[in-house]
C-alpha positions in Angstrom: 163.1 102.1 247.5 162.6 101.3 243.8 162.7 103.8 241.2 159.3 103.8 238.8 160.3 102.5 235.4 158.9 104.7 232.9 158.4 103.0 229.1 158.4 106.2 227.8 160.3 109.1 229.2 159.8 111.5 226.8 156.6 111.4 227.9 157.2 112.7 231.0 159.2 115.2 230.2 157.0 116.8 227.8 154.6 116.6 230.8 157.3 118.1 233.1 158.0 120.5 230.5 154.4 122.1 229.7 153.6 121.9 233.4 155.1 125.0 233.4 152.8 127.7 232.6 154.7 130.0 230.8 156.4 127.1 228.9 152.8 126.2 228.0 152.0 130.1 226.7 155.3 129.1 224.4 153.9 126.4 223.5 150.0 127.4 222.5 151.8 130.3 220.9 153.8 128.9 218.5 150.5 126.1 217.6 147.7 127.9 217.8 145.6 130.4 215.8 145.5 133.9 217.5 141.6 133.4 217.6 141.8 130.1 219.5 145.1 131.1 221.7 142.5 133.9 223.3 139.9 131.6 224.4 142.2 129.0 225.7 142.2 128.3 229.2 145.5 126.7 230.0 145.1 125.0 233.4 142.9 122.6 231.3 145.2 121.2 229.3 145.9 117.8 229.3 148.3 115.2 227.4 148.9 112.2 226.4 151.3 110.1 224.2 150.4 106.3 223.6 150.3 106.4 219.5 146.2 105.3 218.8 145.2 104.6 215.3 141.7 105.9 217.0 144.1 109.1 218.2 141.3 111.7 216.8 138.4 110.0 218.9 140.7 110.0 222.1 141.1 113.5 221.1 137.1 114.3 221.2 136.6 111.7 224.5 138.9 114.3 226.2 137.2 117.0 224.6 134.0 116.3 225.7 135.2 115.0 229.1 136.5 118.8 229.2 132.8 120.4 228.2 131.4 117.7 230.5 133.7 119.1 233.8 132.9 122.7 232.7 128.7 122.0 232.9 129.4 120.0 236.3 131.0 123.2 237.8 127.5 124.9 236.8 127.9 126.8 233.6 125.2 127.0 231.3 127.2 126.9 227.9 129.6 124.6 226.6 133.2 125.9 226.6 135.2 125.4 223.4 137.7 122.9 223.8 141.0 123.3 221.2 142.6 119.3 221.3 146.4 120.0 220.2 148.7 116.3 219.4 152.0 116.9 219.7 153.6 114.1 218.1 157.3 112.8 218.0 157.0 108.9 217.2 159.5 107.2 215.5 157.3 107.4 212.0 156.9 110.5 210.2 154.8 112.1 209.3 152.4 111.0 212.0 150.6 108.0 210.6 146.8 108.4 211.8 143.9 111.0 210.9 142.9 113.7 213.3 139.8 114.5 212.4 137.7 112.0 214.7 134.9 111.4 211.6 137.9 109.3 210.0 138.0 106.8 212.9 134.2 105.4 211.5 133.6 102.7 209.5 131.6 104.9 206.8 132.9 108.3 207.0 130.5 110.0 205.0 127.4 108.6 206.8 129.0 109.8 209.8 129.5 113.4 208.4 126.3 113.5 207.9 125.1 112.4 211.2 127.3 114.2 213.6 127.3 117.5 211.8 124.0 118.2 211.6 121.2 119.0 214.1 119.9 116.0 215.5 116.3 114.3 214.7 114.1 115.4 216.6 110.9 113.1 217.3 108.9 116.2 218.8 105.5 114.0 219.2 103.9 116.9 221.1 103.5 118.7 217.7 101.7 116.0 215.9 98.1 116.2 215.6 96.3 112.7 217.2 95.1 111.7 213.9 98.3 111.2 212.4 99.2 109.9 215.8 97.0 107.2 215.0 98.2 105.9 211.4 101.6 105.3 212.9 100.6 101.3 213.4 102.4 99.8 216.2 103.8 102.6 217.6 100.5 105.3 217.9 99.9 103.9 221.2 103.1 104.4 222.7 103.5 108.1 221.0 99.7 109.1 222.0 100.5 108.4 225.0 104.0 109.9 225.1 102.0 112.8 224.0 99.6 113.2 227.1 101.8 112.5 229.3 101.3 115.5 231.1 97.2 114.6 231.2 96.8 112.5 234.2 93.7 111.5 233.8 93.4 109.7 230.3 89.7 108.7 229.9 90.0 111.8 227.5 91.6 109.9 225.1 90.0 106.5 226.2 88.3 106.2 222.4 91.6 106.2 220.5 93.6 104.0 223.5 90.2 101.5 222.8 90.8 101.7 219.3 94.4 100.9 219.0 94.0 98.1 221.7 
């Protein structure tokens, strides 16, 4: 029988190490904000130690993959997720950014896309007559709109008119 080889050991005995609950609750204690330490739920926590340039997107992958898991089991709300990097790589300080906006192209367009509500393309709150300016796209949105009408001779003028 052949052992495993393992390329990096320290990684599994951090594992082996905060497998233990109450080494964990050390752990969390030391790291995190009091606020965050009491909504933690520790039999979540995962890890991980291959050094990633994109580090901070892993980071919000396993964070949503978390959320995502939590809405499977049937809750209704997301759960807040507190991603934690424990680095000990031969460079110091740790060379990459953790904050997962840093890991696009243009930053600041990013910012502004990700924290911010979404758009929202709400077509049921347009009135048809705007409906109809919007060139190639009023037919699809009018009928987007209607959808819910199944019969559509009511609005067979303005489908004959954008035809």
């Amino acid at each position: 029988m052949s052992k495993k080889f393992t390329p990096t050991p320290y990684d599994a005995i951090f594992k082996q190490f905060l497998s233990e609950k109450e080494t964990a609750k050390d752990f969390f204690d030391i790291l995190l904000p009091n606020e965050i330490k009491a909504l933690c739920d520790l039999e979540a926590s995962k890890y991980q130690s291959t050094p990633d340039k994109l580090i901070a997107w892993r980071l919000m992958r396993y964070s949503m993959s978390a959320m995502q898991k939590h809405l499977d089991a049937g809750h209704k709300q997301l759960p807040l997720v507190f991603p934690i990097m424990f680095y000990s790589g031969e460079q110091s300080p740790h060379p990459y950014s953790t904050n997962w906006l840093d890991c696009f192209e243009d930053r600041k367009m990013a910012e502004s896309i990700y924290t911010n509500a979404f758009k929202l393309a709400d077509v049921t709150t347009l009135d048809d007559g705007e409906i109809m300016q919007h060139k190639r796209m009023a037919l699809l949105t009018l009928i987007q709109k209607h959808i819910q009408i199944r019969d559509m001779t009511e609005l067979m003028n303005e489908i004959v008119t954008l035809l």
